[in-house]
N, C-alpha and C positions, 0 to 999 in steps of 0.2 A: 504494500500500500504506500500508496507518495501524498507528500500536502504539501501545497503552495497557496501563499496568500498574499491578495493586491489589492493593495489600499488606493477608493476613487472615492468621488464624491456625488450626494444625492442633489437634486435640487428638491427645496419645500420652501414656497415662497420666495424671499431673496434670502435664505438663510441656503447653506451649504453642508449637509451635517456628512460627517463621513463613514463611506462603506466600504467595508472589508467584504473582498470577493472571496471566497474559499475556494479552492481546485482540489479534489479527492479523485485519485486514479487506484481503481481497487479491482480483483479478479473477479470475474463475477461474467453472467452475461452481458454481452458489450449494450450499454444503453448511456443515455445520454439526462441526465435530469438535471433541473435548473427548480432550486428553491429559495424563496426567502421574499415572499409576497410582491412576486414580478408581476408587471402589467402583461398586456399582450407583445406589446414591441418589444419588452424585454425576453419574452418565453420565445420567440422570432431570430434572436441572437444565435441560437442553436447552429439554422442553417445557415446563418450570414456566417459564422466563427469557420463552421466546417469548411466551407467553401474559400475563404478568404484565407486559410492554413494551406489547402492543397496546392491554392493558386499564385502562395507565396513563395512554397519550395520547403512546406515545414512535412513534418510527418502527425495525420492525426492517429490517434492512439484507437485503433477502428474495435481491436481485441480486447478493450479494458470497458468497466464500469466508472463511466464520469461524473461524478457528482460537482455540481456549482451549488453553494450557498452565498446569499446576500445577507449580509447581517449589518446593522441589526432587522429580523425578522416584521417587526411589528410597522419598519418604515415603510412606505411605499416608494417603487421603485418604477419610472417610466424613463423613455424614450430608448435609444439603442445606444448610448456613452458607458454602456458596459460591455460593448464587443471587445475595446480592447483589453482591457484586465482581464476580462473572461480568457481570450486568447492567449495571453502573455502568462497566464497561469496554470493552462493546459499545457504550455508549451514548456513553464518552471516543474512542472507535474512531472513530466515527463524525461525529465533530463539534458532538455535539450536551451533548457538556457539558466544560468547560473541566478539561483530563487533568491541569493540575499544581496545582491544589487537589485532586486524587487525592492527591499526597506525602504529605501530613502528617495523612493518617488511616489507619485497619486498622478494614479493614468486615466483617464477619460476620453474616450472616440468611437464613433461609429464607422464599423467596419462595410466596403462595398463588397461583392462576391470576388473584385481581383486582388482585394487585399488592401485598398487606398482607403486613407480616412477622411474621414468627411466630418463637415464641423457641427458643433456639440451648442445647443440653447443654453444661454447663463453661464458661460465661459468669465465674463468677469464677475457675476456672482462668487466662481467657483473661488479666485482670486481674491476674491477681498475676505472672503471666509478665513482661508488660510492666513492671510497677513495679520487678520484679528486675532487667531490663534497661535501665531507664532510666540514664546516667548523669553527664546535665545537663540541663538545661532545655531548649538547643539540641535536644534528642536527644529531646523528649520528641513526642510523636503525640496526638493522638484517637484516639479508640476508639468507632466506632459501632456499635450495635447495636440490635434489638427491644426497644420502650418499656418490657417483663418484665424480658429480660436485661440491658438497662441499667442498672436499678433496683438488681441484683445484681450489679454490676458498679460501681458506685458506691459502695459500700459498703467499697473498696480507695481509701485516701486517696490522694493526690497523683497524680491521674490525670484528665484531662479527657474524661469517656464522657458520649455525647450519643446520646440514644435517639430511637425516630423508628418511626411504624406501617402507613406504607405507603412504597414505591419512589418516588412522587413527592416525596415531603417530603426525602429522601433527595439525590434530583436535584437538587431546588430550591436546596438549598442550595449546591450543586457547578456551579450556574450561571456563566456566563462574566460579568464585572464586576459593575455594582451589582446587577443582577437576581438575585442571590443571597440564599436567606431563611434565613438561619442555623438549626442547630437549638440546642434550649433545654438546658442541660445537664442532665442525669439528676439526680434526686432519689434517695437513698440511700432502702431501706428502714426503717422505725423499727425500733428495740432490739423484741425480742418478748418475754413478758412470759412467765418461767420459768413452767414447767408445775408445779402440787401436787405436794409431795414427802411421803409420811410420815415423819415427826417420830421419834428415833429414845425421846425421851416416851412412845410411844406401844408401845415395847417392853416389856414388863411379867417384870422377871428380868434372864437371860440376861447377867449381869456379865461373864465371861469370853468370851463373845463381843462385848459390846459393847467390851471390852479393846483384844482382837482386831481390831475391826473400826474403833477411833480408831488405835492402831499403823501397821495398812494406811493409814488415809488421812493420818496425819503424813508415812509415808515414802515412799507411791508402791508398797506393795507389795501381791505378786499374796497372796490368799486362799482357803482351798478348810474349806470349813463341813460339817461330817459330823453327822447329827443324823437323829432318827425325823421322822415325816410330822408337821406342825402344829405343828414345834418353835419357829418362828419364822424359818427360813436365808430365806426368802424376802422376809421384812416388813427384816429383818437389810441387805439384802440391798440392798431399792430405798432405805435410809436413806444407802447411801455418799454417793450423788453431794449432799446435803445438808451433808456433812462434807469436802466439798473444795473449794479456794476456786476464785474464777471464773478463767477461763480468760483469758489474755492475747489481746490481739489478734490479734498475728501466729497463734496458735495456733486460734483463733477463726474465722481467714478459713480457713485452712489445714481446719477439719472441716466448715464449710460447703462450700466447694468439693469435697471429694471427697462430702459428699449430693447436689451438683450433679451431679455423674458420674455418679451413679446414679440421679438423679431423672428421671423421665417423664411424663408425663400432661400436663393444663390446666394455664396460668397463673399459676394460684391455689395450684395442688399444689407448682408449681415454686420459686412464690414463700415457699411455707410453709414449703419442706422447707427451701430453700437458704439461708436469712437466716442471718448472720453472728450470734450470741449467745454471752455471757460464760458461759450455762450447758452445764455439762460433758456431752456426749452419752451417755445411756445404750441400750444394743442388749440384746436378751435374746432370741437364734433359740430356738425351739423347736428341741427335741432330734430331731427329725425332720434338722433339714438336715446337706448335704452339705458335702464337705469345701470344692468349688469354691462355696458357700452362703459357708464363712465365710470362707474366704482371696481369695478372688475369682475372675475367670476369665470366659469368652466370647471372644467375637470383635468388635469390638473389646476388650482386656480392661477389666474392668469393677469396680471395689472391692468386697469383700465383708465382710463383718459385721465382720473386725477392723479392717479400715478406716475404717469408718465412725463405729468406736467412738475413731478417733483422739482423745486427749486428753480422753478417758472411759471411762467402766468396761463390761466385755462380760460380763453375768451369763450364766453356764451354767447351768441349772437340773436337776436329773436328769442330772447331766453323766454317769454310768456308761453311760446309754441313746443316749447320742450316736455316732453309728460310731465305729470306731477308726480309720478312716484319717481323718477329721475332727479328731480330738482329736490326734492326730501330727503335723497338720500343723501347728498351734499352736505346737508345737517352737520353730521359725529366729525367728518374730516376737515372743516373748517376750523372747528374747537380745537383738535386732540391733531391733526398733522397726521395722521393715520389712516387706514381705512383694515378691517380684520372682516376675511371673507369665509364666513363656515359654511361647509356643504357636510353632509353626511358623515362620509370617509376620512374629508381634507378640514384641514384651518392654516389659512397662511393669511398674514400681516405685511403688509407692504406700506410705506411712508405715503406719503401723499401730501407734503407740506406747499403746497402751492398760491400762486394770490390768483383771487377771481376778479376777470373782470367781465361783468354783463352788463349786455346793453337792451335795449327795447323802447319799441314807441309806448307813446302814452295814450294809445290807444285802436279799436280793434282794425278804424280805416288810416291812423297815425298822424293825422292833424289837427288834434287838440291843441289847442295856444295858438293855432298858429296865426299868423298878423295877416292884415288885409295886403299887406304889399306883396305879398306870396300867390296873392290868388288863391287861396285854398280855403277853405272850410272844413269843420268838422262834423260829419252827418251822425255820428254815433248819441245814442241815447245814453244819459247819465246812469242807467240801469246794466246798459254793455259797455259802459268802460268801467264801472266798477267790477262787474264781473270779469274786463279781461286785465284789471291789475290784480283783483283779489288772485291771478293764476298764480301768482307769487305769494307764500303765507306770508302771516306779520314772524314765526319766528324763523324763516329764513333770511327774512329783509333782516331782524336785527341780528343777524351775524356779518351784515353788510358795514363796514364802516363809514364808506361817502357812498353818499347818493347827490347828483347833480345833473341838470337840467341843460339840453345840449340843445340851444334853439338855431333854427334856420334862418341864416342872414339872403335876400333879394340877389337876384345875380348882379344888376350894377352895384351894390353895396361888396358883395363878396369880388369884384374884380377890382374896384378902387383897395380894398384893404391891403394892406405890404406886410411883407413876408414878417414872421414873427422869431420869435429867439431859437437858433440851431439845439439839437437835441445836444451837442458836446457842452452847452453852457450851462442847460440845466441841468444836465447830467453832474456835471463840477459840483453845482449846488447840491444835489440829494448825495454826492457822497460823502460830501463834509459832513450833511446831517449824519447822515449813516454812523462816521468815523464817531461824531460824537455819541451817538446810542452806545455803541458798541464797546468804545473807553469808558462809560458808566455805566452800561446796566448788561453788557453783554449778550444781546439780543437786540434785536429793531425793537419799536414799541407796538408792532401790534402782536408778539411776541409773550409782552408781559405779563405776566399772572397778580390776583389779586393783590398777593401780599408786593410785589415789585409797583404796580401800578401806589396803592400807598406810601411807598419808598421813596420814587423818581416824578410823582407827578401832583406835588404839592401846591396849592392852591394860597391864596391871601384871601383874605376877606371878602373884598370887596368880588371877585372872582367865584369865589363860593359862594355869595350869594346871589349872583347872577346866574351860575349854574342851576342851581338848587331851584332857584322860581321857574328855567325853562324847562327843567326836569318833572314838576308838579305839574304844572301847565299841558304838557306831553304825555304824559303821565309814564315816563318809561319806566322800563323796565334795569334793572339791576344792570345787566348784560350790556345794552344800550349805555348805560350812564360810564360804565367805565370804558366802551368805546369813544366815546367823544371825550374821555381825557386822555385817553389815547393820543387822537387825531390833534388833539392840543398841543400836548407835548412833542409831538413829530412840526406842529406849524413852527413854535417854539426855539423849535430844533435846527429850522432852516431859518429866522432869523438872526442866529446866533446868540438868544438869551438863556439864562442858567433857570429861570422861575417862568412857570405858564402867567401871564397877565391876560385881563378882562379882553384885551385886544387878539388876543389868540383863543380863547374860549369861543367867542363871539365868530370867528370864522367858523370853528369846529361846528358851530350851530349851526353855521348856515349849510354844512355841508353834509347833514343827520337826515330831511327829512324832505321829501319832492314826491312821493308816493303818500296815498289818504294810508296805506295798511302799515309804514313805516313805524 
């Protein structure tokens, strides 16, 4: 009897938990079994392995009894990233490749019938798991993988991934003494080069929203834009991620990896979609999709639009036209920066720290307000535009921080207007705010938790009492009340003063309430 054992890795959400393959070569009648609660694509491995052996120039063991265990048993185990350790363990099984240079690597790839590998879903998942868990040198592994997912797996520093495009090159290296041909360490993907953004220049008007929408990106807060059709909520709209600064690393690996989860197709797709960039991920589903569209869901589960939008903004567009069990479920992941997806079998947790911004008319033909010099009219009854803002409940509006009113300027009005402040200027401005958030409270402020908001966003008197009366008045809610000292402290912020004064309250108010359900 022979035992060989090779350590890969699972995916369960964007966690990476690790599997030890078993390989048992025992006398017996020749049969093949695979245990340890494989999916179908894993019990499939069987004839990819067989095949991708003969066709590599190995010997399969046709006369023996092969047992494969996955352990631990109780994990679930999909897709085909266990042909290789399966293979590579038959083949330590056997004698034919030296089992303790198996130790100090974690192999993962899907095997073709000629014996090439092909690349592997959450390859930087797989990576950032490992770096998390290293915790010394001694303790540190290889990580091999398909010469794609290695690429993308390089791109996680302090990590040794050696990539490799066929089962032989693989072997070769796991050779017994010097006949071993090492493989070459993986090349990280290059930095990709941000996509065109519109210049927010290029807004013609619109002062109070553009207000609005420097505010939002100073402090990290969510947005919802109420205006007629051609107002501008959508050009408003793709200028954010222009006005936030780039994305740290750790956060950077972090939203690559979950496009990794979700990415499918060729190499090229895999490799486009999943590259690690400083620029802020924008998502924008059409109003068609469904709730499991934006919060995620499947079998295995699988990240969905607020995921993806981790550590960038998720424009709603029409957001009244979205389901409502869709727009509900929005809810838990605004609060908490999460979202936790249970199915039956599965439960996996995926980040979802994103800023919303939604836009929508203010009504169901979208020319309410609007002025005579438009020529427009509004034909809606006071009965169907309450009905088509109430699409939006009161406690998702109050997880909104600004709400602002995005009115239509006449075409000679809008062709006399000159160009307004370049996105690089204000962008200067919200980082300075930023810079100051971060050197005192270590987080943006819409960030803060109760006892921080208490801490960093102290009030005077005279300031308190003006809150306090438009708080009654309003009747808000708890939640509501420490948003708009929120929004204070970030206007605060971008002035450059150390205390909120009545003068920045007073903005934050104006920028709380433009819907009757707010």
């Amino acid at each position: 009897m022979s035992l060989a054992v090779v350590a890969s890795r699972a995916l369960d959400g964007l966690q990476a938990p690790e599997v030890q393959v078993e390989v048992q070569l025992a006398n017996g009648l020749p049969s093949f079994t695979l245990v340890g609660l494989a999916e179908t694509e894993v019990k499939e491995s069987r004839e990819r392995v067989r095949a991708a052996l003969a066709t590599s120039g190995f010997a399969f063991p046709h006369n023996r009894r092969v047992t494969v265990n996955l352990a631990p048993a109780e994990l679930p185990k999909e897709s085909g990233r266990y042909d290789l350790p399966i293979a590579l363990g038959i083949l330590a099984a056997d004698g034919q490749l030296d089992a303790a240079r198996l130790a100090g690597g974690v192999f993962a790839g899907e095997l073709s019938l000629a014996g090439e590998l092909r690349p592997v879903r959450g390859a930087l998942a797989l990576a950032l798991a490992m770096r998390q868990e290293m915790r010394d040198e001694a303790a540190a592994r290889t990580l091999v993988l398909p010469a794609a997912s290695a690429r993308l797996a390089a791109q996680v520093a302090g990590l040794d991934v050696r990539g490799a495009t066929t089962l032989a090159e693989v072997a070769a290296s796991l050779l017994p003494g010097d006949a071993a041909v090492p493989l070459s360490p993986a090349a990280p993907l290059p930095p990709a080069a941000p996509p065109p953004a519109p210049d927010l220049r290029e807004v013609k008007g619109q002062a109070a929203a553009k207000r609005a929408l420097e505010i939002a990106a100073a402090g990290g807060h969510h947005l919802l834009m109420v205006g007629p059709p051609g107002s501008g909520k959508s050009m408003l709209a793709q200028c954010l991620p222009s006005l936030l600064p780039p994305l740290p690393e750790v956060e950077a690996l972090a939203a690559a990896a979950l496009r990794g989860l979700a990415a499918s197709g060729s190499e090229a797709a895999l490799a486009a979609t999943t590259a690690a960039t400083a620029v802020r991920p924008v998502r924008a589903p059409h109003h068609t999709a469904s709730a499991v569209a934006l919060v995620g869901g499947g079998s295995p589960p699988r990240p969905g639009e607020i995921s993806l939008a981790h550590g960038g903004v998720l424009f709603l567009d029409e957001t009244p036209e979205f389901p409502r069990a869709a727009l509900e479920a929005l809810r838990e992941p605004l609060e908490t920066g999460q979202v936790t997806i249970a199915r039956a079998a599965r439960r996996a947790t995926f980040p979802a720290r994103f800023q919303l911004v939604a836009a929508m008319n203010p009504c169901p033909c979208g020319w309410l307000g609007a002025t005579a010099a438009l020529g427009r009219a509004c034909r809606c009854t006071p009965e169907a535009v309450a009905r088509y803002q109430g699409r939006l409940s009161g406690p998702l509006l109050d997880r909104i921080d600004l709400q602002v009113e995005v009115l239509a300027a006449p075409a000679a009005e809008l062709l006399a207007l000159p160009d307004g402040e370049p996105s690089t200027v204000v962008a200067a401005r919200v980082a300075a705010a930023r810079e100051r958030q971060l050197a005192r409270q270590g987080v943006v402020n819409a960030l803060l938790d109760p006892a921080g908001i208490d801490r960093h966003c102290p009030l005077d008197d005279a300031s308190a009492r003006f809150l306090r009366s438009a708080a009654e008045r309003l009747a808000w809610s708890g939640r509501r009340l420490h948003r708009c000292l929120k929004v204070a402290r970030t206007i605060a912020d971008l002035a450059g003063a150390e205390r909120i004064a009545v003068a920045h309250v007073a903005e934050a108010l104006q920028l709380q309430r433009v819907l009757a359900g707010a």
